[in-house]
MIZAPA-688945 format. One record per residue (C-alpha): residue in three letters; x, y, z. Coordinates in nm, 4 decimals, padded with zeros to 6 digits, always signed. Each point is the difference from the previous one (the first is absolute). Example, Ala and Ser with C-alpha at 12.3 -4.5 7.8 and 13.67 -1.06 7.14 Angstrom:
<nodes>
NODE|code|px|py|pz
NODE|Ala|+01.2300|-00.4500|+00.7800 .
NODE|Ser|+00.1370|+00.3440|-00.0660 .
</nodes>
This chain:
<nodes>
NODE|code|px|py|pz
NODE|Unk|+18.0043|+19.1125|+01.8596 .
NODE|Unk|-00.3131|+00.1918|-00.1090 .
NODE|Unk|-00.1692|-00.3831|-00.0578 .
NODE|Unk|+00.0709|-00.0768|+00.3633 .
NODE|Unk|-00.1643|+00.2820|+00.1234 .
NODE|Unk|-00.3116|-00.0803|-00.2024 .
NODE|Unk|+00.0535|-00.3485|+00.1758 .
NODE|Unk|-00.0487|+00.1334|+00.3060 .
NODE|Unk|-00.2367|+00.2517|-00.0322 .
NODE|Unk|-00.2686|-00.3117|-00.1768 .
NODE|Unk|+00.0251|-00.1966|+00.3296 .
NODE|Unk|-00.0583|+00.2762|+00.2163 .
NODE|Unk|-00.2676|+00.0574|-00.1596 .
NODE|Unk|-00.0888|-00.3685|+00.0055 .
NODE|Unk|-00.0010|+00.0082|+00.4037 .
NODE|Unk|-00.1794|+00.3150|+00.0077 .
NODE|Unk|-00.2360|+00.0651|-00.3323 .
NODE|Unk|-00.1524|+00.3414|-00.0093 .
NODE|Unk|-00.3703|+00.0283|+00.0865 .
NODE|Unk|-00.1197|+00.0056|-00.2963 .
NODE|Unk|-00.3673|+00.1095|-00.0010 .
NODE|Unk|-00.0429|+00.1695|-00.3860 .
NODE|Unk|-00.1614|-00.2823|-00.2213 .
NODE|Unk|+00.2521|+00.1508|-00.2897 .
NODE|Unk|+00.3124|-00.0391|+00.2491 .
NODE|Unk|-00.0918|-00.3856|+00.0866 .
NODE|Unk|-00.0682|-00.0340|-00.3948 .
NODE|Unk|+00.4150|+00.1353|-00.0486 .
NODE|Unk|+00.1101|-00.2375|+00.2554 .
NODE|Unk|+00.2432|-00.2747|-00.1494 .
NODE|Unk|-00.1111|-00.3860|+00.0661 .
NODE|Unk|+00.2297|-00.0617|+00.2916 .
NODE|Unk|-00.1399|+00.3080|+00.1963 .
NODE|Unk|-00.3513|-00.0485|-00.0757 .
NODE|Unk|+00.0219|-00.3450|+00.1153 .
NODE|Unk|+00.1808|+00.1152|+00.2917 .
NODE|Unk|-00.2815|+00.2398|+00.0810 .
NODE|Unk|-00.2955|-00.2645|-00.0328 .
NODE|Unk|+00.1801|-00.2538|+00.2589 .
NODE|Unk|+00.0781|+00.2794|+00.2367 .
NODE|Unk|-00.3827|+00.1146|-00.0411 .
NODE|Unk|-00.1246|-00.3567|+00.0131 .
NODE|Unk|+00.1992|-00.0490|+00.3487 .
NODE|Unk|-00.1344|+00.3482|+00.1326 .
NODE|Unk|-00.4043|-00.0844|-00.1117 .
NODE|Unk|+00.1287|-00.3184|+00.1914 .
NODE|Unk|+00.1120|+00.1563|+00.3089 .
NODE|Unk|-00.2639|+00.2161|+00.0057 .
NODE|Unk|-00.2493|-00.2633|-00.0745 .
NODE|Unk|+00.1302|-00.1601|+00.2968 .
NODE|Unk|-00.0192|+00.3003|+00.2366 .
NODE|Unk|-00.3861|+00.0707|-00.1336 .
NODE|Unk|-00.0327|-00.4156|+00.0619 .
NODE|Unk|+00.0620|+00.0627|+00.3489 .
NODE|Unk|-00.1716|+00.2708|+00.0802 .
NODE|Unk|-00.3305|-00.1611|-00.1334 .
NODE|Unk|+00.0767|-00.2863|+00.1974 .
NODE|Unk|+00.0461|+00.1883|+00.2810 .
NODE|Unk|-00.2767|+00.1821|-00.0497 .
NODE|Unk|-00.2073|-00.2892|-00.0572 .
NODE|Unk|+00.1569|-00.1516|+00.2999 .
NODE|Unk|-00.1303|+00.3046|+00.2000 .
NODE|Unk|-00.3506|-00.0250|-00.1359 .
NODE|Unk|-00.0270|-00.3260|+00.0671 .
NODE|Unk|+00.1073|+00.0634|+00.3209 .
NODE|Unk|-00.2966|+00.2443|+00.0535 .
NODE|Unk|-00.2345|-00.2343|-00.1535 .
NODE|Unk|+00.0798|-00.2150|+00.2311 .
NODE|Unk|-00.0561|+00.2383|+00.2641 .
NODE|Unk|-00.3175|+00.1181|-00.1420 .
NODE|Unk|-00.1233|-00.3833|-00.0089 .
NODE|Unk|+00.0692|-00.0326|+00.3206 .
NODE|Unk|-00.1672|+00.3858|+00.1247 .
NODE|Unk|-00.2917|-00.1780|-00.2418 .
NODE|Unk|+00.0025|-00.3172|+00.2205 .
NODE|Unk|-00.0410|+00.1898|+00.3347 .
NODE|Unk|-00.2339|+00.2092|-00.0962 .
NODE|Unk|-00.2235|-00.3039|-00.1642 .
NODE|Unk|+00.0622|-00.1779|+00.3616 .
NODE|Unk|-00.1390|+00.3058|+00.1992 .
NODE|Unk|-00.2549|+00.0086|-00.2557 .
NODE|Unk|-00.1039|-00.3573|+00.0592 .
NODE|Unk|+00.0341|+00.0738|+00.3609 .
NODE|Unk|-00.2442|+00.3321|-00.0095 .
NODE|Unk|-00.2174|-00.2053|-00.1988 .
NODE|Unk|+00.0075|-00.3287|+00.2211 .
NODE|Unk|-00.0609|+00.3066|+00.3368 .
NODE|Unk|-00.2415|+00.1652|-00.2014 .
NODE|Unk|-00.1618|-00.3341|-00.0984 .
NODE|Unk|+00.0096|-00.1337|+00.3838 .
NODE|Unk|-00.1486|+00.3973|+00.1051 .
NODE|Unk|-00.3073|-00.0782|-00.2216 .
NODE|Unk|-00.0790|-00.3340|+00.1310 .
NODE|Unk|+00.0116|+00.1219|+00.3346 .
NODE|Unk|-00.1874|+00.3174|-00.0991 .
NODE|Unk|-00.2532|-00.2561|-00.1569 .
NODE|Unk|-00.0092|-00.1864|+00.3278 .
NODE|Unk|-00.0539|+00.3139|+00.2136 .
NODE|Unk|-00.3041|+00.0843|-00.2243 .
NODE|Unk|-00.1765|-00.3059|+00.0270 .
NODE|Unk|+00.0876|-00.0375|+00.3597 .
NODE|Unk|-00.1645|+00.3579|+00.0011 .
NODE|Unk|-00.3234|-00.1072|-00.1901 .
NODE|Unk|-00.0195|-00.3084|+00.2433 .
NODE|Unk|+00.0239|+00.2491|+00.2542 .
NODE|Unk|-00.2370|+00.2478|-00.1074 .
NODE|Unk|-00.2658|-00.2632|-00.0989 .
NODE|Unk|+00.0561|-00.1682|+00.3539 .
NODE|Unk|-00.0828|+00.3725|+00.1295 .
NODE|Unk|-00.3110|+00.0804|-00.1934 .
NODE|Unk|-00.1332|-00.3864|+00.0591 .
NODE|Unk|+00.0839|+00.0801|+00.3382 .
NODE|Unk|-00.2277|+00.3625|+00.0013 .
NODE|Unk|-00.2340|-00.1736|-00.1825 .
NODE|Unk|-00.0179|-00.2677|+00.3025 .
NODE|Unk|-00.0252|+00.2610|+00.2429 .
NODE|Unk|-00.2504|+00.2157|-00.1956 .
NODE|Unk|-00.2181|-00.3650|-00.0539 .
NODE|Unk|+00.0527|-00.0252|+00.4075 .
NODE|Unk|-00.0697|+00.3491|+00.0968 .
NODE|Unk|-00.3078|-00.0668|-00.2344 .
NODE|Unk|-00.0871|-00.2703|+00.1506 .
NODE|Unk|+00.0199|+00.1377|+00.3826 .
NODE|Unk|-00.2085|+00.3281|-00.1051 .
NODE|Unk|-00.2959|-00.2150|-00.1066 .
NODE|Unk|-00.0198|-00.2580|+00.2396 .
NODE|Unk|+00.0286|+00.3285|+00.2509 .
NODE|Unk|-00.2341|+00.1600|-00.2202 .
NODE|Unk|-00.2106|-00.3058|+00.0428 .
NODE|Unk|+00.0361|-00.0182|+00.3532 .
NODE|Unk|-00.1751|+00.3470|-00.0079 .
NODE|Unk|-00.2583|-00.0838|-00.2811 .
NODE|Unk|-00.2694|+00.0224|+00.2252 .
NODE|Unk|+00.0950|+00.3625|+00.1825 .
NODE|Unk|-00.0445|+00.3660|-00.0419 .
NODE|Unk|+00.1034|+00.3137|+00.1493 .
NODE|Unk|-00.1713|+00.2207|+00.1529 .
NODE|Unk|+00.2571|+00.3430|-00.0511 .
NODE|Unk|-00.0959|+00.3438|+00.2075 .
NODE|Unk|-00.2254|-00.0906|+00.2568 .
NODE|Unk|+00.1039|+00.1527|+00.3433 .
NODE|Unk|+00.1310|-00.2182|+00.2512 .
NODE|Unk|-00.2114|+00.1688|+00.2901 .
NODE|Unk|-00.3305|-00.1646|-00.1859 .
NODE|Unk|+00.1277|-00.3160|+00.0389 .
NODE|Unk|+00.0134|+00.0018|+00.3762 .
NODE|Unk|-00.3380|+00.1225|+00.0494 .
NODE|Unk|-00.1448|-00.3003|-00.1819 .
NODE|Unk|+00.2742|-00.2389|-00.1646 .
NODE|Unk|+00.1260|-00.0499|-00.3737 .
NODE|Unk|-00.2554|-00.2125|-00.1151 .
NODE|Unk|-00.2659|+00.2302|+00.0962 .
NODE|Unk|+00.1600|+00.2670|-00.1823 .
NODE|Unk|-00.0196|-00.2582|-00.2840 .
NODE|Unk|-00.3694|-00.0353|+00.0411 .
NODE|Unk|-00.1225|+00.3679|-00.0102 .
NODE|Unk|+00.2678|+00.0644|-00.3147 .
NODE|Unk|-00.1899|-00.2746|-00.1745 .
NODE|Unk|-00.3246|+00.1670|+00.0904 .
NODE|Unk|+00.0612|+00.3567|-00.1045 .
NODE|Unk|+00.1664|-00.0900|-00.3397 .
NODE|Unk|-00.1479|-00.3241|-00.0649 .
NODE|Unk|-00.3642|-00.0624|+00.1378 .
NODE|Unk|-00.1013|-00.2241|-00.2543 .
NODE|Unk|+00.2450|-00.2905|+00.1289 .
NODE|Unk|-00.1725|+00.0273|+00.3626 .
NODE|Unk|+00.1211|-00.2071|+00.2681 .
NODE|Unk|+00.0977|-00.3072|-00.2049 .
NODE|Unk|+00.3517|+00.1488|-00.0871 .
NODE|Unk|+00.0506|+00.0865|+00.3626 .
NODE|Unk|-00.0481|-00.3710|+00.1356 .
NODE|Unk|+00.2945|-00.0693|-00.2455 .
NODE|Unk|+00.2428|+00.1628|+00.1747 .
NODE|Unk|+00.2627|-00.2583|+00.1992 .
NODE|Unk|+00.2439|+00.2349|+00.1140 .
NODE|Unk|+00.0263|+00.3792|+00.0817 .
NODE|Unk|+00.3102|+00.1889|+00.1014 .
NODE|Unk|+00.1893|+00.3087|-00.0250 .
NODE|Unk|+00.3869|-00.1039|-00.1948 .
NODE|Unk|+00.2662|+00.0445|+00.0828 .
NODE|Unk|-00.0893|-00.1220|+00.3611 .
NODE|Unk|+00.2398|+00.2595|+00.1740 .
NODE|Unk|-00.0295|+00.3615|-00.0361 .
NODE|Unk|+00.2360|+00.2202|-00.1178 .
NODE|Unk|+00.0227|+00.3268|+00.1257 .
NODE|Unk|+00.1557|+00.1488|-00.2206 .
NODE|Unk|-00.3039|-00.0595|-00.2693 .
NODE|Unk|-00.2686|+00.2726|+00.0168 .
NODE|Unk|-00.2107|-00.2227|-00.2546 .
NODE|Unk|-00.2438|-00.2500|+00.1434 .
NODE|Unk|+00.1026|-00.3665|+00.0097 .
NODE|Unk|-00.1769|-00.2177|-00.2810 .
NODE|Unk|-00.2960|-00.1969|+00.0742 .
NODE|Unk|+00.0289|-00.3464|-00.0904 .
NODE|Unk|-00.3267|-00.1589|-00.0757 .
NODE|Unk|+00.0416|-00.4442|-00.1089 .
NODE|Unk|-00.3378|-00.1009|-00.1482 .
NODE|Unk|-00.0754|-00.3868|-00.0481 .
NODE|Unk|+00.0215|+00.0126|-00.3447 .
NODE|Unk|+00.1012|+00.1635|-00.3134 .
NODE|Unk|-00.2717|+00.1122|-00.1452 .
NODE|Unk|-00.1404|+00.2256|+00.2810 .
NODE|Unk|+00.3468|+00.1864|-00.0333 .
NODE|Unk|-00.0353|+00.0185|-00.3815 .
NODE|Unk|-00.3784|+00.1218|+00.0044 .
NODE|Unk|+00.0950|+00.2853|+00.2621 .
NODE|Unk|+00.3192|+00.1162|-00.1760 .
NODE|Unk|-00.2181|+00.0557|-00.3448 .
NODE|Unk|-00.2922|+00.1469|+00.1575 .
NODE|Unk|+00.2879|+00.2642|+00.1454 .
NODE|Unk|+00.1287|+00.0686|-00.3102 .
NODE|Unk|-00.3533|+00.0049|-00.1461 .
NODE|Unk|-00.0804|+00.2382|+00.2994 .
NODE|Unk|+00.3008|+00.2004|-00.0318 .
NODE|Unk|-00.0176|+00.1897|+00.2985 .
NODE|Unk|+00.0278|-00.1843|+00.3539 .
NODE|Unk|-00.0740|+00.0943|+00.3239 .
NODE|Unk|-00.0240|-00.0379|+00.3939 .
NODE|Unk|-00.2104|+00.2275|+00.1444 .
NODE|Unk|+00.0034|+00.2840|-00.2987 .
NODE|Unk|+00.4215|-00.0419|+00.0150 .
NODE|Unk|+00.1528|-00.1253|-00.3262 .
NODE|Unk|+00.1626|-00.3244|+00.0349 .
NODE|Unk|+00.1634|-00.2764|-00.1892 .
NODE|Unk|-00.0793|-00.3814|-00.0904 .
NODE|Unk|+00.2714|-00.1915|-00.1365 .
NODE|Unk|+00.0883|-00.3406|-00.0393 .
NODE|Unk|+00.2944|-00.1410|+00.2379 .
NODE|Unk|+00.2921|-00.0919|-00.2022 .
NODE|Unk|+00.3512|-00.0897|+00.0640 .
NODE|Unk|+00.2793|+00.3410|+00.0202 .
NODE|Unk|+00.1557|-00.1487|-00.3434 .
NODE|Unk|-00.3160|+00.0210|-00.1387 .
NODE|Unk|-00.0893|+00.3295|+00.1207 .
NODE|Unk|+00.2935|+00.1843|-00.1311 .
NODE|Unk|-00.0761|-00.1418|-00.3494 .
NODE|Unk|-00.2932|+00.1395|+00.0368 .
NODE|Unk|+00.0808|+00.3254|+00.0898 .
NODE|Unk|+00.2648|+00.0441|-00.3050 .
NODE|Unk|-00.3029|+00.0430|-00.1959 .
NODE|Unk|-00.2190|+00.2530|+00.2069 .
NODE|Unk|+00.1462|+00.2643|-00.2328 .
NODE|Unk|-00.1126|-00.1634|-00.3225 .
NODE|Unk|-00.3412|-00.1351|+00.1765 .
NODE|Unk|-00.0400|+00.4302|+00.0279 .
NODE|Unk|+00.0649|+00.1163|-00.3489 .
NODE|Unk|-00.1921|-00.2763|-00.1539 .
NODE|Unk|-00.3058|+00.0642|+00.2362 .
NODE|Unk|+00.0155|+00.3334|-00.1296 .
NODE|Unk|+00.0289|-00.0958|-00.3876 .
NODE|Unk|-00.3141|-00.2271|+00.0404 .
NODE|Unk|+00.2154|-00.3503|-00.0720 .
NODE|Unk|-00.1818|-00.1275|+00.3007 .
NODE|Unk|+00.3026|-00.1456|+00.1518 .
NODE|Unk|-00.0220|-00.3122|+00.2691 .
NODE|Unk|+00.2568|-00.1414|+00.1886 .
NODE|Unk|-00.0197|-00.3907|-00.0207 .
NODE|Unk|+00.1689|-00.2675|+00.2403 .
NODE|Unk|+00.3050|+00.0096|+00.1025 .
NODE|Unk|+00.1383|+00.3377|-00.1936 .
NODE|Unk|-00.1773|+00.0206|-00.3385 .
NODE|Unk|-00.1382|+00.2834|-00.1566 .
NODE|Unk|-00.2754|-00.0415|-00.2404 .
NODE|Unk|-00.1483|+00.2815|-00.1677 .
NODE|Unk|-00.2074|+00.0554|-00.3702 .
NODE|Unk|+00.1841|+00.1596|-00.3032 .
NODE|Unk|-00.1661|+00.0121|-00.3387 .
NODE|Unk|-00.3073|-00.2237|+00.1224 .
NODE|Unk|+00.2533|-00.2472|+00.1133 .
NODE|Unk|+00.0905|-00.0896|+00.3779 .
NODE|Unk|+00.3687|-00.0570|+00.0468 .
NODE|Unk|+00.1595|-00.1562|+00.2934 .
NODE|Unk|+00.4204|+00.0754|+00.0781 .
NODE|Unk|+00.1505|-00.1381|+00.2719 .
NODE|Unk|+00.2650|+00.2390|+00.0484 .
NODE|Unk|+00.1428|+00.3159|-00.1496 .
NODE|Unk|+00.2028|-00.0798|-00.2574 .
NODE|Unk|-00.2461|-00.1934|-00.1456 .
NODE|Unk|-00.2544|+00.2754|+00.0000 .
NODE|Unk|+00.2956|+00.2521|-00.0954 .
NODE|Unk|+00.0380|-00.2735|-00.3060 .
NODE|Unk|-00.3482|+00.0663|-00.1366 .
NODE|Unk|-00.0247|+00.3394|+00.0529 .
NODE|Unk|+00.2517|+00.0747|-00.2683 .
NODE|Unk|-00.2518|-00.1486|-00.2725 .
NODE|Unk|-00.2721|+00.1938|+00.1139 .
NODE|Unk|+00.1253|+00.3564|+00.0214 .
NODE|Unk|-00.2775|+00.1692|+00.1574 .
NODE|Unk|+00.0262|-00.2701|+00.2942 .
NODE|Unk|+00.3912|+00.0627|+00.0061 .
NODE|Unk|-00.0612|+00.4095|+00.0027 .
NODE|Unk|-00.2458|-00.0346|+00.2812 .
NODE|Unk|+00.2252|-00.2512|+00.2159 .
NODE|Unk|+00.3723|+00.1696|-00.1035 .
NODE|Unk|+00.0681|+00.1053|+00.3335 .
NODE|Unk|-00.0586|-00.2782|+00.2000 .
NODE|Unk|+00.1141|-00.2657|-00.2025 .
</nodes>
């Protein structure tokens, strides 16, 4: 009886084996057990084996599915890359484009001011030319020139500032009027005389003996002798009236030359600018020439 209880009790056990942990408990076990516990451990490193099999390949199924999804995010962005590249490639030839359309433009302009400044050059001195022969006669009352006409007026200004040229510079004269032909009432300055000799020369030699002379006059009343030029060439003139002054004054003995050029002595040198910036160029090698022109150029 007591053997058949024993019986039963070892295959009990055999279904379920204690969990046996202690190294000193597994070491007691008999054969059967022991070899009992190492299948039933074997089947359970199996099973779990197999769980942790599947969860990698899950896992590695979901990582590959993000991969995937990260090549193709990847893709797009390298195809909107390539397409901001191709745009920005495209912007810059057109960019390119507009710039030399731009320099073909802006050399077309200045070749076209240059044209115009060549032409307007052109017109002043064949208008200057026109007038070569002419001067002006500036502040001589018009009431004198009804008593006894403009080219008498010419006459006895010739004899009171210039006697030595005598009557030879009078028989030159072709034409003698007052300019502009109307009068303008609201003017309280005299009309200009205009005086055309037959040549050149006669207008050269009485324009230097004026400035030689200084001082010209009709009857004891200060007037002027100029030579006739065109309006353009007039108010290039008159742009450097200022300088002419304070170089008069600092001895550079300053001339103004045909059609706007100033020419004056500096160091024992004559110099000759034809505009401002030019002269405004210079000045700031010579300091004492920059300090005495700093507020007009």
């Amino acid at each position: 009886m007591r053997r058949q209880k024993n019986t039963q009790q070892m295959k009990e056990q055999d279904k379920n084996p204690p969990d046996l942990t202690n190294e000193e408990e597994i070491g007691n076990l008999p054969e059967k057990e022991f070899r009992i516990m190492i299948v039933r451990m074997i089947r359970n490193l199996g099973s779990r084996m197999d769980k942790m099999q599947e969860t990698v390949n899950k896992d590695l199924q979901e990582l590959k599915m993000k991969q995937a999804t990260m090549n193709n995010a990847i893709n797009e962005i390298k195809i909107t890359l390539d397409r901001i590249n191709s745009r920005i490639t495209e912007a810059e030839e057109r960019i390119s484009d507009l710039e030399d359309k731009v320099v073909e433009i802006t050399t077309a302009e200045q070749n076209k001011e240059k044209r115009m400044k060549r032409t307007e050059d052109s017109l002043r001195d064949l208008w200057d030319n026109m007038k070569r022969t002419n001067i002006r006669i500036i502040g001589v009352p018009e009431e004198e020139e009804r008593k006894k006409g403009t080219e008498k007026i010419f006459e006895e200004i010739i004899v009171e500032n210039f006697p030595n040229m005598g009557k030879e510079i009078v028989n030159q004269v072709q034409e003698a009027q007052r300019v502009p032909y109307r009068i303008n009432t609201r003017r309280n300055t005299p009309r200009h005389i205009l005086i055309k000799l037959s040549k050149i020369k006669y207008k050269e030699s009485i324009l230097k003996a004026a400035r030689e002379k200084q001082q010209i006059t009709h009857k004891g009343i200060p007037i002027r002798l100029t030579a006739d030029l065109s309006a353009e060439t007039l108010q290039a003139r008159r742009e450097w009236q200022d300088t002419l002054k304070v170089m008069k004054e600092n001895s550079l003995q300053p001339r103004l030359l045909y059609p706007a050029r100033i020419s004056f002595t500096f160091d024992g040198e004559i110099k000759t600018f034809t505009d401002k910036q030019k002269l405004r160029e210079f000045s700031t090698t010579k300091p004492a020439l920059q300090q005495m022109l700093k507020e007009l150029l």
